[in-house]
C-alpha positions in Angstrom: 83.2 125.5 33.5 84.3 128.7 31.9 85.6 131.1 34.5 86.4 134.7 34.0 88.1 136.8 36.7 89.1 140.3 36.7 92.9 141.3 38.0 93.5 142.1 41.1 97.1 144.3 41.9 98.5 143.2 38.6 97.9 139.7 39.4 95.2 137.2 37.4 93.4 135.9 40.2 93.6 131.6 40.3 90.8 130.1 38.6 87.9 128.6 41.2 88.2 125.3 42.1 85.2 123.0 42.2 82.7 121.8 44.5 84.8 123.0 48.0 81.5 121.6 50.1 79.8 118.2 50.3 76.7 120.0 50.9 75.8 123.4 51.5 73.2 125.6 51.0 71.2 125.1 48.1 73.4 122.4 47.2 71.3 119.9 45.6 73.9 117.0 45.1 72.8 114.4 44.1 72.3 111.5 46.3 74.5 109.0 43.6 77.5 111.4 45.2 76.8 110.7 48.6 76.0 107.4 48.9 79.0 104.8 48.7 80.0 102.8 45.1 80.1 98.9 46.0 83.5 97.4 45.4 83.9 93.6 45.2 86.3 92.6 47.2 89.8 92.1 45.5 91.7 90.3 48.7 91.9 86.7 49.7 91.0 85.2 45.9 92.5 82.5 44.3 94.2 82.8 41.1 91.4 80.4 39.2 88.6 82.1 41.4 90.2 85.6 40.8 89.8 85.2 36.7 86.2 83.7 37.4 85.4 86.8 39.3 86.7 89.3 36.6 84.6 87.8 34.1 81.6 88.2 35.9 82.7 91.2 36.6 82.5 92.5 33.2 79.6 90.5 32.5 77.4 92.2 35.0 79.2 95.6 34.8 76.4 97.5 32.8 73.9 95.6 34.9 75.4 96.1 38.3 76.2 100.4 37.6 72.6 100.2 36.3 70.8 98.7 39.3 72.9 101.0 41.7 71.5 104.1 39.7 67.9 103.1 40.9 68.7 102.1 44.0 70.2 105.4 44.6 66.7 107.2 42.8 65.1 104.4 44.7 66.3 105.7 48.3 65.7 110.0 47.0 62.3 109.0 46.4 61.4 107.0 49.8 63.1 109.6 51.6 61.3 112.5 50.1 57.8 110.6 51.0 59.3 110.1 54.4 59.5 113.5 54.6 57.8 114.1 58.0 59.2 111.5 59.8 62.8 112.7 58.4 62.3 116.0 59.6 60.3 115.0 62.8 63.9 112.8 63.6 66.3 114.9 62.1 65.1 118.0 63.2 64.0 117.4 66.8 59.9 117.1 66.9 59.0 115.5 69.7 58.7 111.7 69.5 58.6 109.7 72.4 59.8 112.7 74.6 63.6 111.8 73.8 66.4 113.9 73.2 66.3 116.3 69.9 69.4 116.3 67.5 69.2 119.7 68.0 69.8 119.5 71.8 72.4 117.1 71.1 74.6 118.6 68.6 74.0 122.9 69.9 76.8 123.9 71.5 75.7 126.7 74.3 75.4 130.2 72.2 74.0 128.7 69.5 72.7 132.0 68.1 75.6 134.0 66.4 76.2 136.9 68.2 77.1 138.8 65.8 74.0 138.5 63.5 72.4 139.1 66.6 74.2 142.0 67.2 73.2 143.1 63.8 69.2 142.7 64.6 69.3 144.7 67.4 71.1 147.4 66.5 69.5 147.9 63.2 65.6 147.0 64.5 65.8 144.2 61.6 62.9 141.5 62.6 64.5 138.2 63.4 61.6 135.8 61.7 60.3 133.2 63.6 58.8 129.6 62.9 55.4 130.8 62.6 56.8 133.4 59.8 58.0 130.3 57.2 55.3 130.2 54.8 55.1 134.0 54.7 59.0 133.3 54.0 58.2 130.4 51.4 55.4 133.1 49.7 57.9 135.6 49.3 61.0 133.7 48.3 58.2 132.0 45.6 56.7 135.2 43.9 60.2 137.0 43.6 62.3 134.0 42.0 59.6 132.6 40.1 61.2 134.6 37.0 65.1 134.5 38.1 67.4 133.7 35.3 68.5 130.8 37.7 65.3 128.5 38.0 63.9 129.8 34.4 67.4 127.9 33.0 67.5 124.9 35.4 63.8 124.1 35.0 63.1 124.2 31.2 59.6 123.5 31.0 57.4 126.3 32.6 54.4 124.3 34.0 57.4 122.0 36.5 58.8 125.6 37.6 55.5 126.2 38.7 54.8 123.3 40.6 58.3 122.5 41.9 59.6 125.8 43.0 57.7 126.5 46.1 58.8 122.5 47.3 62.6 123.5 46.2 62.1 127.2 48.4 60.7 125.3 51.1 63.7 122.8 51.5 65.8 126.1 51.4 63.5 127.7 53.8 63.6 124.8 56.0 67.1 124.2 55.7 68.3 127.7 56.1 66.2 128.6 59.1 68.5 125.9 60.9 71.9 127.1 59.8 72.0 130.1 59.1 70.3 133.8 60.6 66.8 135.0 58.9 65.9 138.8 58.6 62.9 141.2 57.7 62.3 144.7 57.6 59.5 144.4 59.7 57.2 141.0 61.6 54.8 141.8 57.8 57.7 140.3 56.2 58.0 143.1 53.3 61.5 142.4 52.3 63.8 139.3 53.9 67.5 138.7 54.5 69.1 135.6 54.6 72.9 135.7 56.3 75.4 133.0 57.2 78.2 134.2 59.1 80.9 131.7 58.0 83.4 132.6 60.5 81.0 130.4 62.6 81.8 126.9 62.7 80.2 125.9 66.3 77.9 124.2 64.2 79.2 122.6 61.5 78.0 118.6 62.2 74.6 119.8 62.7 74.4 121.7 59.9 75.5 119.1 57.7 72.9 116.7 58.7 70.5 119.6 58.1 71.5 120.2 54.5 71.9 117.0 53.9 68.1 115.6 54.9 66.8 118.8 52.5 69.5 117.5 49.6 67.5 114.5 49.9 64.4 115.9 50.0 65.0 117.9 47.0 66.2 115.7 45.3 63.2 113.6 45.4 60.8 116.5 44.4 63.2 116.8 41.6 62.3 113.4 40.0 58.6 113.0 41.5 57.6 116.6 39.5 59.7 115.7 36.3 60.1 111.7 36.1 61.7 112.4 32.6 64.5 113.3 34.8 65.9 116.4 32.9 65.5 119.1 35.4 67.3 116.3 38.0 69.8 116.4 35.5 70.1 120.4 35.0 70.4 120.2 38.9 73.8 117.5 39.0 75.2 119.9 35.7 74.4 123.2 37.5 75.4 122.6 40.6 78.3 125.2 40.6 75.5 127.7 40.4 73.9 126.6 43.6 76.7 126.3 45.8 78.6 129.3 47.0 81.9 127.4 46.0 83.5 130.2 44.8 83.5 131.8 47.9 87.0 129.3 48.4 88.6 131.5 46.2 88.4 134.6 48.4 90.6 133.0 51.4 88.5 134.8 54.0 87.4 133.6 56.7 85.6 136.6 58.6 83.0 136.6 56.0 79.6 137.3 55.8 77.3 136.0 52.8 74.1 136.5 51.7 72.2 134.3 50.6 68.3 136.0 49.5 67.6 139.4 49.6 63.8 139.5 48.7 61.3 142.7 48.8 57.6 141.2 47.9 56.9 143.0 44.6 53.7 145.5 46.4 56.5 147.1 48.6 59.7 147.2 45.7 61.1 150.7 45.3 60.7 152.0 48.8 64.0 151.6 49.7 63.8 148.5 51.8 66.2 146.4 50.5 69.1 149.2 50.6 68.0 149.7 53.8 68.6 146.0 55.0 71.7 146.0 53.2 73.1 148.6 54.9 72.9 147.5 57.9 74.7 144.2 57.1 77.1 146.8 55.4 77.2 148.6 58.8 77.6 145.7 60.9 80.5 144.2 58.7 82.6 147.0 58.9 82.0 147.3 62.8 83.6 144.0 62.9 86.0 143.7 59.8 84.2 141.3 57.7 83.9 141.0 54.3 80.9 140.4 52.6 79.7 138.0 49.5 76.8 137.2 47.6 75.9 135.9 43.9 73.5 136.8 41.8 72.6 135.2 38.2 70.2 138.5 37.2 72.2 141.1 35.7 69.8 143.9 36.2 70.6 143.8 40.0 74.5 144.6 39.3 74.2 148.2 39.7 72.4 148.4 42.8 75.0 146.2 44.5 77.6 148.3 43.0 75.7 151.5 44.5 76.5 149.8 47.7 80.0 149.3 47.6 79.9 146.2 45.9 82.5 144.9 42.8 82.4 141.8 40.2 84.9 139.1 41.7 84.2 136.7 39.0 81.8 135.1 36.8 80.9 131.9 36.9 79.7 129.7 33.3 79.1 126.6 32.6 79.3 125.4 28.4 75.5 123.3 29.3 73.7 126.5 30.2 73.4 129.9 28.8 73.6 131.3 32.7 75.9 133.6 33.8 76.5 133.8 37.6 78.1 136.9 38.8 80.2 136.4 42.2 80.3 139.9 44.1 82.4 141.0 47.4 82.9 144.5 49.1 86.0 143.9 50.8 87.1 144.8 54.5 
């Protein structure tokens, strides 16, 4: 990964680091990282049993590494058809009448205040559930064309039918963990913000993001069983991830993750307006703020508001430039 970073009081900033999260948002990690290698046991053998074992070992090496690759696709895919149980025990629908994960695992004040705060000082629409597909449609029609997706997913006919099941994991998922916006309850422009000075949640969250890894990672193969655009997923994975953000050492932090204005309402000033209120309500509380964006077009607006060019991010597979932005406290 080719980094390039600008200077920062006559000092080169370090290089970033890799993958800083298991899973975060937008992660899509591929389930061969998360699921354990098997080891034969080395302990307790013989010396005559021990050389026996080796050779089998290597025997059924290229075998063994095979069948644990489709085991691992194997469990994506039965997850991703399992979808609604997943979610319905995962995610708290009722079944049975017990407890819900979410019940278990919310501390009290599970809202953040602060991105509270933020909705009712600046009139921002908090969406609801019943507002998600309206979210999905949105999210769908605006990155349809994103540098991002048009690299990751080569052939044009799997964007079309895999995006809006990739945007509805992120919906899903993001609606969870983190605090969803709108200009208005029409759902014009929307605003996606984790406040990652908030860790009350963090064990929940990861369950969370790791049910809709799962789940993406399923669409991933069923849409495109040649397995490229899986592929371009695992190599482009830096792209997805936010890891950069370990590089800034800042903890009081917000990010954003989608800003989106529903092409009939662009250039009415809605999504400076949403942006500056989180501009607002970061500076009434000292925070900085972070976001990435892989268009180049949108650089100048974000430098209009304050914004500057922490890094870029490149990787030698793709011809994809990610541009890592922060307006400092």
């Amino acid at each position: 990964m080719k980094i390039l970073l600008e200077e920062k009081d006559g000092k080169k900033l370090e290089p970033f680091s890799g993958v800083n999260r298991l899973i975060s948002k937008r992660s899509r990690a591929s389930a061969a990282q998360l699921l354990p290698c098997h080891k034969k046991p080395q302990r307790g053998l013989g010396v005559s049993k021990l050389a026996r074992h080796h050779a089998a070992d290597r025997f059924g090496q290229g075998q063994l590494l095979h069948m644990q690759k489709l085991v691992r696709i194997g469990v994506i895919f039965v997850l991703a058809q399992l979808r609604g149980q997943v979610q319905a025990d995962l995610l708290g629908a009722k079944a049975g009448g017990g407890h819900h994960l979410h019940q278990l695992f919310h501390l009290p004040g599970a809202q953040t205040r602060l991105l509270l705060q933020l909705a009712v000082r600046a009139g921002l629409y908090k969406v609801q559930e019943q507002d998600l597909d309206r979210l999905k449609e949105i999210l769908t029609v605006c990155f349809q064309n994103d540098p991002l997706y048009s690299t990751l997913i080569e052939d044009e006919a799997t964007k079309e039918r895999l995006l809006p099941h990739l945007l509805e994991c992120d919906v899903t998922e993001l609606f969870e963990t983190c605090e969803v916006f709108a200009d208005s309850p029409e759902l014009k422009g929307v605003l996606i913000l984790s406040d990652e000075s908030d860790h009350r949640h963090a064990f929940y969250n990861y369950f969370v993001s790791l049910k809709e890894s799962l789940i993406t990672d399923g669409w991933l193969l069923h849409e495109d069983p040649t397995m490229k655009t899986f592929f371009n997923f695992v190599l482009g994975k830096d792209y997805l991830n936010s890891a950069w953000t370990a590089q800034l050492h800042e903890t009081r932090r917000l990010h954003v993750i989608y800003l989106a204005v529903d092409p009939k309402f662009q250039h009415h000033g809605l999504a400076e307006m949403m942006m500056n209120e989180v501009i607002a309500c970061a500076d009434r509380n000292d925070m900085m703020i972070s976001l990435e964006t892989h268009n180049p077009k949108n650089i100048p607006f974000y430098e209009h508001l304050g914004f500057k060019t922490f890094g870029i991010v490149e990787k030698p597979h793709f011809q994809l430039k990610q541009y890592c932005m922060i307006k400092e406290l």
